[in-house]
N, C-alpha and C positions, 0 to 999 in steps of 0.2 A: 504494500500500500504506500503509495505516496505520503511524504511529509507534508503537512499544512503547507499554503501559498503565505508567500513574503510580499508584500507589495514591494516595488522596489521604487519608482520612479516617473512620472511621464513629462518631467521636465528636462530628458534627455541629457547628456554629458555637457557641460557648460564649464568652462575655465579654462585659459592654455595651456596649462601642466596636464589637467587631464583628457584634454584634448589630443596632447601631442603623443601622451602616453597612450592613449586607444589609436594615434595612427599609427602607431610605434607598432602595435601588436596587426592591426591588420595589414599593414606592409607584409611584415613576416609572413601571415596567411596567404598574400598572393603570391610570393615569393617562391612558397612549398606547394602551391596549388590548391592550398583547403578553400580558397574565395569558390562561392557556391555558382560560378558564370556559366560551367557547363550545365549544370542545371537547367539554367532556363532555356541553354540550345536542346536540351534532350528532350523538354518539353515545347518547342519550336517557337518557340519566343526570339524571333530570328527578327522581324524587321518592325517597320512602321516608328514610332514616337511611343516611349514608353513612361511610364511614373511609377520612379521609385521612392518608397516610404521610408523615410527613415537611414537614409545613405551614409547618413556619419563621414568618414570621408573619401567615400566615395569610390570604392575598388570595385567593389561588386558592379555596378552601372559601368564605372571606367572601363572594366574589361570586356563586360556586353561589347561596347561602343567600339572595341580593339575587336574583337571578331567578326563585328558583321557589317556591312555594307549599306549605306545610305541612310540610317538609321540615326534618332535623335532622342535626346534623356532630358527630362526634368525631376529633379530632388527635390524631396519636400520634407523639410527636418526644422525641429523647434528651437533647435541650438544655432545661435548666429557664428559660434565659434566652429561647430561643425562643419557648416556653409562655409565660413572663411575657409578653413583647411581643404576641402571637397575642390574648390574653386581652384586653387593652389594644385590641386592632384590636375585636376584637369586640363590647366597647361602645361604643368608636367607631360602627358601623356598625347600633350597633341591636337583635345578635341574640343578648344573650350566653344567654338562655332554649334559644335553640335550637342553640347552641355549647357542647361541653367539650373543655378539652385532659388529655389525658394523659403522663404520662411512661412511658419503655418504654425498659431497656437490654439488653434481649435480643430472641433471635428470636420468643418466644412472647408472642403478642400476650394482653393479660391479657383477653379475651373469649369469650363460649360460642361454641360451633359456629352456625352460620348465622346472624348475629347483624345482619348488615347488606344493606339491598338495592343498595349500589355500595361498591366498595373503588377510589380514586384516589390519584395520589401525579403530584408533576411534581418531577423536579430531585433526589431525590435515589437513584436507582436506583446511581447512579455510589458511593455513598459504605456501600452494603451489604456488607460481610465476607464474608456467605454470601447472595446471591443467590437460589439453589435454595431456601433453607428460608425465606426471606421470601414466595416466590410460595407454600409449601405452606401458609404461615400466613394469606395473605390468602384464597386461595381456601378454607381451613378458615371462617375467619369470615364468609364473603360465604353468601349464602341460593341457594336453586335459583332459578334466573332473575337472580340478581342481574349486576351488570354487572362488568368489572375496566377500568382503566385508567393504563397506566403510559408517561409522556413522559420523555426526558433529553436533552439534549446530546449529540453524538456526536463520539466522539474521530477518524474519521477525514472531517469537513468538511475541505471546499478552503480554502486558504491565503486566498484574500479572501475570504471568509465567515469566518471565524477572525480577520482585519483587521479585518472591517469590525463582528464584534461587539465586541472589544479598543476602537476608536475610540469606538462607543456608549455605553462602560458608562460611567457615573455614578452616585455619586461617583467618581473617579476613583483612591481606596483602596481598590475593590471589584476591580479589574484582577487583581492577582496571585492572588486568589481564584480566576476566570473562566479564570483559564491553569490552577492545578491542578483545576478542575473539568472543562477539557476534556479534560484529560489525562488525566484516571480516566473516562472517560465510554466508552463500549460503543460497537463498530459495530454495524449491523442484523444482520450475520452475527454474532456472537457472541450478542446478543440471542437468536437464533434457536437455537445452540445450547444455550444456557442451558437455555430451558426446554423443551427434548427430556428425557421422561422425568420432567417433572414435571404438576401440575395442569394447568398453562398449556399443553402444547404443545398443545392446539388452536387459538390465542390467536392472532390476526393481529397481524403485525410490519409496519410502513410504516415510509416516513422522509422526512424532506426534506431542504434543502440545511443545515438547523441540527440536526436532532436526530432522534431514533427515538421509534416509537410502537406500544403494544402494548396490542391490545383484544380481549375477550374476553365470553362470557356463561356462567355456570354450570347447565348442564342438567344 
């Protein structure tokens, strides 16, 4: 049985130490390959304008935008220091023409109805207030046909798989982070209830021994 849920936060990473420490750690992730990009190619999340929730700074979308062709990103993230660093990746990498970030401290996302043909987000599901009305807001902004795609961490992994991510992370100021993230993090079951009754439940739930995953197309 899972342990009790921790709330952790929906005010996002905010300051530049720990800013720089969370890009610090997901550099490394795409460095090793753990950044979740093929993911979205397996699930054909290949072209058109997409919105990602929650970008931090920005790998995940970056690398999208490094594999495929003609394709365009906007970030939607509560932290202006995130944006700042995101923005910074992205000329890094080349694409800031076909990258913008935004800021957003509420549910309603500042865009028209069917506005995009994928809506993605990895990592921060766990740190939503209101759940229900984030999925009613992506799927309001995603187009007919479009894709949805949402990863996190799950709060009730095995005790060595919770080791053995603890041992990995680096820096090693990123730790106490990675415990209240798992600790606000959803099981597949809950996930599943969640979005009973909203846009999403027709939306396939999977999981592995790290995290849950929920994919979806809008007809």
């Amino acid at each position: 049985m899972a342990r009790p849920r921790v709330v952790e936060t929906d005010d996002g990473i905010q300051g530049e130490f720990n800013v720089g420490i969370y890009d610090q750690m997901q550099r490394r992730f795409r460095d090793k390959g753990w950044i979740e990009t093929r993911e979205l190619l397996k699930h054909e999340i290949v072209h058109g304008r997409a919105l990602e929730i929650g970008p931090g700074p920005g790998y995940l979308g970056l690398e999208w935008l490094r594999l495929t062709e003609g394709t365009a990103l906007t970030g939607l993230d509560i932290s202006a220091d995130m944006i700042a660093i995101a923005r910074r990746n992205a000329d890094e990498y080349g694409v800031t023409a076909r990258a913008q970030y935004v800021p957003s401290t509420g549910d309603r996302f500042p865009f028209d109805d069917n506005s995009f043909d994928a809506v993605f987000t990895n990592g921060s599901l766990h740190e939503w207030s209101n759940p229900q009305g984030m999925f009613g807001e992506m799927w309001r902004a995603l187009k007919v046909g479009g894709r949805v795609f949402i990863s996190d961490l799950r709060r009730d992994m095995i005790a060595p798989v919770r080791w053995f991510l603890w041992l990995g992370a680096h820096p090693p100021e990123i730790r106490p982070g990675l415990k209240t993230s798992i600790n606000a993090a959803y099981t597949p079951a809950e996930l599943r209830s969640f979005i009973v009754g909203t846009p999403l439940e027709g939306c396939q739930v999977t999981a592995n021994l790290i995290g849950v995953t929920l994919f979806g197309i809008k007809y």
